[in-house]
C-alpha positions as protocol buffer text, in pm:
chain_id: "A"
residue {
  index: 1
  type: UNK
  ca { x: -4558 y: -4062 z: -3828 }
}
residue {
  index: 2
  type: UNK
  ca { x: -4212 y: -4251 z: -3908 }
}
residue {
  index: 3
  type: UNK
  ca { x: -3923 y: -4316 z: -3615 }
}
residue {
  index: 4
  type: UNK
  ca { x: -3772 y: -4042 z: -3785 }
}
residue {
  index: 5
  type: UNK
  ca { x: -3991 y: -3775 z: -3793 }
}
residue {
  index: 6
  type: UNK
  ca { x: -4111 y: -3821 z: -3414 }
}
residue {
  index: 7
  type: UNK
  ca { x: -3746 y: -3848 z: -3251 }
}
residue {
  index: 8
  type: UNK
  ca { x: -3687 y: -3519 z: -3479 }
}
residue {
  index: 9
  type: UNK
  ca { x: -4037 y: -3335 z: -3368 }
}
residue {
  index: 10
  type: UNK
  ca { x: -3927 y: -3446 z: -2988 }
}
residue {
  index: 11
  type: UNK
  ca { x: -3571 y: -3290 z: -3089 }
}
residue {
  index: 12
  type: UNK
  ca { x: -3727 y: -2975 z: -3143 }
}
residue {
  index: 13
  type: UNK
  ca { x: -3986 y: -2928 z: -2898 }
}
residue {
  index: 14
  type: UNK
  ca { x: -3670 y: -3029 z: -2625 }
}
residue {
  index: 15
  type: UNK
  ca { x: -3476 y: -2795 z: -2749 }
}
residue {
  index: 16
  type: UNK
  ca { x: -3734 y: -2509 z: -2734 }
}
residue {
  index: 17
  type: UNK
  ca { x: -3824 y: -2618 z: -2357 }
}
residue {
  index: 18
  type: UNK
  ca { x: -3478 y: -2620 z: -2279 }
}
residue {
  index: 19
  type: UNK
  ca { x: -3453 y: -2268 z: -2385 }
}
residue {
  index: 20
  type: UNK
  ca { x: -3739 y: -2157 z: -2236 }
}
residue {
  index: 21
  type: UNK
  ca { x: -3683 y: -2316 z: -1885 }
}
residue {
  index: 22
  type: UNK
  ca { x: -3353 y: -2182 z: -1875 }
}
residue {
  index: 23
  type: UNK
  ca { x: -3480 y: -1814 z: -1930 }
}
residue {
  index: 24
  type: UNK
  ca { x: -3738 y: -1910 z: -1624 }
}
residue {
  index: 25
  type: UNK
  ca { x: -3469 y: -1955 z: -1367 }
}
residue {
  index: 26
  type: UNK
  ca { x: -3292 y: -1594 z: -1488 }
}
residue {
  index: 27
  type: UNK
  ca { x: -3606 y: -1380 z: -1576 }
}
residue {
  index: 28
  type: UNK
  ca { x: -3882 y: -1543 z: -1388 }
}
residue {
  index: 29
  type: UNK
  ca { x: -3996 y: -1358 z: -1056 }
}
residue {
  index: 30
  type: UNK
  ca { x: -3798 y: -1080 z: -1183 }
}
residue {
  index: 31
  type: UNK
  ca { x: -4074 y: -832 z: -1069 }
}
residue {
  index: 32
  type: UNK
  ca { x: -3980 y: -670 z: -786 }
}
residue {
  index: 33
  type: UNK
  ca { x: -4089 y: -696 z: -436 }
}
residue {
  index: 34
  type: UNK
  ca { x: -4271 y: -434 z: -246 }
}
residue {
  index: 35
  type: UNK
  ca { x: -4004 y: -182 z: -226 }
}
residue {
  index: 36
  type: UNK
  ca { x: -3921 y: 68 z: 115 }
}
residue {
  index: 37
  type: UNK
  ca { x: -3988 y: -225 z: 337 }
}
residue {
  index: 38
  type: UNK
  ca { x: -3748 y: -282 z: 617 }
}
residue {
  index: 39
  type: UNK
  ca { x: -3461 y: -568 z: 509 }
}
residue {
  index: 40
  type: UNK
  ca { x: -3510 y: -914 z: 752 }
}
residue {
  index: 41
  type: UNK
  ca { x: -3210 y: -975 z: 1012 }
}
residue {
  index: 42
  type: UNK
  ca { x: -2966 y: -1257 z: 936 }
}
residue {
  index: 43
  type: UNK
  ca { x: -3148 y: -1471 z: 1184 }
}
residue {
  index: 44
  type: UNK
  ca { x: -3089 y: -1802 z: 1180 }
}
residue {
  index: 45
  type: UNK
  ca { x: -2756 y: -1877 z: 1065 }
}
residue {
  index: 46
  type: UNK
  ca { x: -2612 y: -2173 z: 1031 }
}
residue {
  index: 47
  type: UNK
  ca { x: -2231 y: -2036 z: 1016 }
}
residue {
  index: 48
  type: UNK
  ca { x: -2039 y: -1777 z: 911 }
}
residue {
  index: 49
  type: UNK
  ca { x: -1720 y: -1723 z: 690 }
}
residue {
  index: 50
  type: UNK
  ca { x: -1534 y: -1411 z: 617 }
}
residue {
  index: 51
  type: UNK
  ca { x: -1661 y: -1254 z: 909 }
}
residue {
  index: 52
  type: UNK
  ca { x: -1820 y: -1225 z: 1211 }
}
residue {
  index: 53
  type: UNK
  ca { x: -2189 y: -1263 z: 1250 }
}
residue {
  index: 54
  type: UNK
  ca { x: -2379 y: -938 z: 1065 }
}
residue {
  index: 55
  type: UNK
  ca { x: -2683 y: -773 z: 1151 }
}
residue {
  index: 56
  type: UNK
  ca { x: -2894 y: -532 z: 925 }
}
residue {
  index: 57
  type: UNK
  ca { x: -2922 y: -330 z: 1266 }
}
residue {
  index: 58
  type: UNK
  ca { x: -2548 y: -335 z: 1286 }
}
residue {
  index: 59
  type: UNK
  ca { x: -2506 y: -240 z: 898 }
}
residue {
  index: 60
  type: UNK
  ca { x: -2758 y: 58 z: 945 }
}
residue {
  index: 61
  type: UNK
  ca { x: -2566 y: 400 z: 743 }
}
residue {
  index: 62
  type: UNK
  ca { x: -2394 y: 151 z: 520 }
}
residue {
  index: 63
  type: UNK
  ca { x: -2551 y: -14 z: 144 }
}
residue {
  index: 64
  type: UNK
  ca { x: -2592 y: -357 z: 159 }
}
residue {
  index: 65
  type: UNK
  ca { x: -2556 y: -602 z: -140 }
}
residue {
  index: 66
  type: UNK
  ca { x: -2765 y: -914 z: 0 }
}
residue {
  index: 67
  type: UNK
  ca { x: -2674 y: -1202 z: -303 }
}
residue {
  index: 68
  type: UNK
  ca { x: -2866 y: -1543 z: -226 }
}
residue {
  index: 69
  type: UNK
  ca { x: -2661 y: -1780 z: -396 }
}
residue {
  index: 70
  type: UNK
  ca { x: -2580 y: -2213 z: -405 }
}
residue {
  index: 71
  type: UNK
  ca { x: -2210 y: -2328 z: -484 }
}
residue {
  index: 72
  type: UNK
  ca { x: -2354 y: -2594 z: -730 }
}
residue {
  index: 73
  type: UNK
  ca { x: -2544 y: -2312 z: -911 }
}
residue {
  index: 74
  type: UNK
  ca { x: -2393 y: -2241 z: -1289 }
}
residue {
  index: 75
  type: UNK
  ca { x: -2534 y: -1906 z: -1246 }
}
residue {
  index: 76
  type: UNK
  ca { x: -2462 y: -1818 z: -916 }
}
residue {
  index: 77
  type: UNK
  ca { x: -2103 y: -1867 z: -1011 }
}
residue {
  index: 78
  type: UNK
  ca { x: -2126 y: -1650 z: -1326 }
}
residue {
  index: 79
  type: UNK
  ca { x: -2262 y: -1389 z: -1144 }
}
residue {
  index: 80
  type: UNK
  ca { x: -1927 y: -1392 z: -893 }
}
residue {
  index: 81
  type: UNK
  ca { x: -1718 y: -1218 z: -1094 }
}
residue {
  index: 82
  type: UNK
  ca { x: -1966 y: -904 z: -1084 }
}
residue {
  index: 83
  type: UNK
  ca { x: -1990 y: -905 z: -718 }
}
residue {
  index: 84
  type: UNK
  ca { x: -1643 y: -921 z: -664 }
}
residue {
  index: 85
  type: UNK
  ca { x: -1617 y: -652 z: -888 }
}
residue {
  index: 86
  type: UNK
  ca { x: -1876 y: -406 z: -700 }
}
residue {
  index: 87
  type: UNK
  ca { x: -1725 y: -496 z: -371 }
}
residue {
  index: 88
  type: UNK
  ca { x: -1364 y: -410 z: -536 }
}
residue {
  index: 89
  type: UNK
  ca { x: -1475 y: -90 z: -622 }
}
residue {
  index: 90
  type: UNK
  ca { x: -1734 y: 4 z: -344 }
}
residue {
  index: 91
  type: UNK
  ca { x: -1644 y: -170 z: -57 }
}
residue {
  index: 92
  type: UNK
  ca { x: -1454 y: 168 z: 65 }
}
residue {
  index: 93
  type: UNK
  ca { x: -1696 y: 405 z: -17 }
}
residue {
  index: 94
  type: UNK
  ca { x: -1958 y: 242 z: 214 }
}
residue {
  index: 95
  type: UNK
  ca { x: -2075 y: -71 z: 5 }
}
residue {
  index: 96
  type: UNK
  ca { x: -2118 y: -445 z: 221 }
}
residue {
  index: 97
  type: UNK
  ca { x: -2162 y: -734 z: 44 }
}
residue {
  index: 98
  type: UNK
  ca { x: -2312 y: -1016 z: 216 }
}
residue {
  index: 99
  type: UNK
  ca { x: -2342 y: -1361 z: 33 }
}
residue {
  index: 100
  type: UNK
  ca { x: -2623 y: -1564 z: 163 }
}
residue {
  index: 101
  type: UNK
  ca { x: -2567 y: -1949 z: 52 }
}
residue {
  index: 102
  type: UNK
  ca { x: -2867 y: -2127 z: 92 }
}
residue {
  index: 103
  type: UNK
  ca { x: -2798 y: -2504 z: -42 }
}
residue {
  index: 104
  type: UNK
  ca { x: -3043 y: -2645 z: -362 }
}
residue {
  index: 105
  type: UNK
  ca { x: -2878 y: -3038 z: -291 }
}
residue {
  index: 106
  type: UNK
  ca { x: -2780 y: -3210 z: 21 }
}
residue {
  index: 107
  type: UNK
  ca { x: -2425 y: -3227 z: -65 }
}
residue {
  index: 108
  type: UNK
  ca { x: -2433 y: -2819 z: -31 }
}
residue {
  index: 109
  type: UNK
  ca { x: -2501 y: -2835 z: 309 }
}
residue {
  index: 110
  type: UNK
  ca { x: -2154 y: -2945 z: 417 }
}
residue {
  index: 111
  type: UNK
  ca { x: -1944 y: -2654 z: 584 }
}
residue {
  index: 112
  type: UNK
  ca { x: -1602 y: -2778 z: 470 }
}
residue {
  index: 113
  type: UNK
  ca { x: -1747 y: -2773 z: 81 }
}
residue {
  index: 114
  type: UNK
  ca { x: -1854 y: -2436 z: 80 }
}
residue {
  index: 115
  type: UNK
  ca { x: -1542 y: -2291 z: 248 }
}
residue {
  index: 116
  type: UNK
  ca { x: -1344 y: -2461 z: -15 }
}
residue {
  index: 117
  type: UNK
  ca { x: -1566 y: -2323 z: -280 }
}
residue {
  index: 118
  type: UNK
  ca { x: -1568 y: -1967 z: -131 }
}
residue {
  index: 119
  type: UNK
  ca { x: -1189 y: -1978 z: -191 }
}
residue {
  index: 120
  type: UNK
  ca { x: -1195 y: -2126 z: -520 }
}
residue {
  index: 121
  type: UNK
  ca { x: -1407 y: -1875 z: -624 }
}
residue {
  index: 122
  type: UNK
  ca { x: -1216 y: -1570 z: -434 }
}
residue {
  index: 123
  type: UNK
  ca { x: -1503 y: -1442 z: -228 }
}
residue {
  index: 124
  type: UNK
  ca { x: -1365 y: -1197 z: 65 }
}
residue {
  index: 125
  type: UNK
  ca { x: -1672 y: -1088 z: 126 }
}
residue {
  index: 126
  type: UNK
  ca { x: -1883 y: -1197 z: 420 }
}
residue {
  index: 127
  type: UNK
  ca { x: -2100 y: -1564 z: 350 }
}
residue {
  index: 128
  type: UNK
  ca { x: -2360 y: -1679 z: 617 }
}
residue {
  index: 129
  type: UNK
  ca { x: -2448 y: -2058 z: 569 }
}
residue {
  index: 130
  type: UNK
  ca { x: -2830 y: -2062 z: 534 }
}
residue {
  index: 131
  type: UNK
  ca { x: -2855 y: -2453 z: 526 }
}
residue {
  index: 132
  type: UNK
  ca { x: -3267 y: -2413 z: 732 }
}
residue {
  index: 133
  type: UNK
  ca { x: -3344 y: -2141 z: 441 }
}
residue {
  index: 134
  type: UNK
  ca { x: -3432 y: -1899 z: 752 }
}
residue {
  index: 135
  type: UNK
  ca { x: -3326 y: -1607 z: 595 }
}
residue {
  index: 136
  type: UNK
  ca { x: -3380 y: -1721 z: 245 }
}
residue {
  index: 137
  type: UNK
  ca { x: -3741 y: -1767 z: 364 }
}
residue {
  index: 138
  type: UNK
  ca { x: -3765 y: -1410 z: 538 }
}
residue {
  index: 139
  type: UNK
  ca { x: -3692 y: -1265 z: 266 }
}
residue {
  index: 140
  type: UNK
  ca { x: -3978 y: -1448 z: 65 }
}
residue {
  index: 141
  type: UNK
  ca { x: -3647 y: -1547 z: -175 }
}
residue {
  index: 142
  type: UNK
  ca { x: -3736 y: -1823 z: -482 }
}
residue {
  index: 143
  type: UNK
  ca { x: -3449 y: -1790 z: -676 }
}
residue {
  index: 144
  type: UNK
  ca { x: -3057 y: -1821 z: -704 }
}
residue {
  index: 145
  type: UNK
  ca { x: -2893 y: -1596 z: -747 }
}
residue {
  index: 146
  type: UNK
  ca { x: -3096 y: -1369 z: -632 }
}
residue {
  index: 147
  type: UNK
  ca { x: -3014 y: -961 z: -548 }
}
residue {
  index: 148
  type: UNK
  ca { x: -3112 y: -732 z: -320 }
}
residue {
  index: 149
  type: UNK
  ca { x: -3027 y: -417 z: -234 }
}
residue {
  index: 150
  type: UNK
  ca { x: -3095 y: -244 z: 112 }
}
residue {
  index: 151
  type: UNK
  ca { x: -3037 y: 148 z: 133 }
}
residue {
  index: 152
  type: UNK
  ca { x: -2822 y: 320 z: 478 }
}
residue {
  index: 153
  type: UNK
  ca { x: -3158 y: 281 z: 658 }
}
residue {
  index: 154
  type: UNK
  ca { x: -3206 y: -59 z: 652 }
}
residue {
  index: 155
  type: UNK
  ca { x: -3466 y: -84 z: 366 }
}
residue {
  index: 156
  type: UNK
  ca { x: -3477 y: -313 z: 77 }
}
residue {
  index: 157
  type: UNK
  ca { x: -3516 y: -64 z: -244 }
}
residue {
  index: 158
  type: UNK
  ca { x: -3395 y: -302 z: -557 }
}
residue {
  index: 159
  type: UNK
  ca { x: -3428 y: -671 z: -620 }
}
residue {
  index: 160
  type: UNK
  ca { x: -3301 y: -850 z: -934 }
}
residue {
  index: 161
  type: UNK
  ca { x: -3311 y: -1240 z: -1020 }
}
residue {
  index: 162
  type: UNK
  ca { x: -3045 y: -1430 z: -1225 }
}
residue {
  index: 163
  type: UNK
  ca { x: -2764 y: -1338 z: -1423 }
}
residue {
  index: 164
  type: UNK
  ca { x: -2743 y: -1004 z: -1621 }
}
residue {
  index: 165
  type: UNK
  ca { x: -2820 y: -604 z: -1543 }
}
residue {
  index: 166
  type: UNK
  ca { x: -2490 y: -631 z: -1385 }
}
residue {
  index: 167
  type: UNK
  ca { x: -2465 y: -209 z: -1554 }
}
residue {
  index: 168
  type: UNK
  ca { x: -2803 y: -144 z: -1343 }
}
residue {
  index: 169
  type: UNK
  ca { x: -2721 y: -302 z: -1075 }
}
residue {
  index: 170
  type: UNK
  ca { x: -2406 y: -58 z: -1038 }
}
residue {
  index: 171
  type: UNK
  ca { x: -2592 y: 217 z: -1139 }
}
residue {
  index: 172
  type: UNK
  ca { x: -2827 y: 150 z: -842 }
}
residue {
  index: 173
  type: UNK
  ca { x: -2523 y: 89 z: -625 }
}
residue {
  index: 174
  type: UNK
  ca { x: -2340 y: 407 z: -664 }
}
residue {
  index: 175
  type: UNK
  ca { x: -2668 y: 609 z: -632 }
}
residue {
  index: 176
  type: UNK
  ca { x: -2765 y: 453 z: -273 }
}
residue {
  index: 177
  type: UNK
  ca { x: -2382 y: 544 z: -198 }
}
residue {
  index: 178
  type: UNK
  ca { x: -2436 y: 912 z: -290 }
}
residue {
  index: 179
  type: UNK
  ca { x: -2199 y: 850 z: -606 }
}
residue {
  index: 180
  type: UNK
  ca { x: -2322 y: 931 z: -997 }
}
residue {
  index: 181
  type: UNK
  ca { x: -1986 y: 893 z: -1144 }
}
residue {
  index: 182
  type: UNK
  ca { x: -1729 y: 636 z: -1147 }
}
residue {
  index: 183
  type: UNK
  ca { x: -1485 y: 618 z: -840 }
}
């Protein structure tokens, strides 16, 4: 083959594993865990911002939004906006979003970064710093972001991976809070 025609056949065949690898960090692992099973505990926290130390006991009659997410992560921060929205609109009727950053890089580990980066980004909700990937690793979590979705008795009933289904994941949010319509 000529110079040309390889560096063009590598072109392509980087450009379709680009592609592809990017659609395995959003859709890969997107089946869903055994569902009904009680949600692990926040044990193991390195720190907390936004609020006090949470328990799932503690959060027991309430929906819980459990988001495993990196501040480095393109899209972890993409999905932000869609959080924010859902705890806009549901926090009052019963909804508790709880962002669990659990670093990919060193540099992610540092407390003063992330508190920076939760208010660049806006985030009022509650963050617990996962830097030992305790909880990250009770949950049996591979992926950022990552959703899950824990009903008012402490079960985990809906998990989704990556960007996207941002309608279904509302959908699934206002029927755990009792709500089929819009509020």
């Amino acid at each position: 083959m000529k110079p040309f025609r390889i560096a063009a056949v590598l072109a392509a065949t980087a450009a379709v594993l680009i592609l592809f690898w990017s659609n395995v960090w959003t859709t890969a692992g997107a089946q869903e865990p055994a569902t009904g099973a009680p949600a692990p505990d926040f044990a193991g926290a390195t720190r907390w911002f936004n609020s006090p130390p949470l328990s799932i006991g503690n959060l027991r009659g309430k929906v819980v939004l459990v988001e495993f997410w990196t501040r480095e992560c393109i899209n972890c921060i993409d999905v932000q906006p869609h959080i924010k929205a859902l705890n806009d609109q549901y926090a009052s009727h019963g909804l508790v979003v709880v962002g669990v950053h659990t670093p990919e890089y060193d540099e992610e580990r540092d407390p003063a970064l992330l508190q920076k980066a939760i208010g660049e980004y806006r985030i009022t909700w509650p963050v617990v710093m996962d830097n030992s990937y305790r909880i990250w690793n009770a949950y049996g979590n591979r992926y950022w972001p990552a959703i899950y979705l824990i009903d008012r008795q402490g079960r985990v009933v809906y998990y989704h991976v990556g960007e996207g289904n941002y309608d279904g994941i509302e959908q699934r949010v206002r029927q755990l809070l009792g709500n089929s319509q819009n509020t």
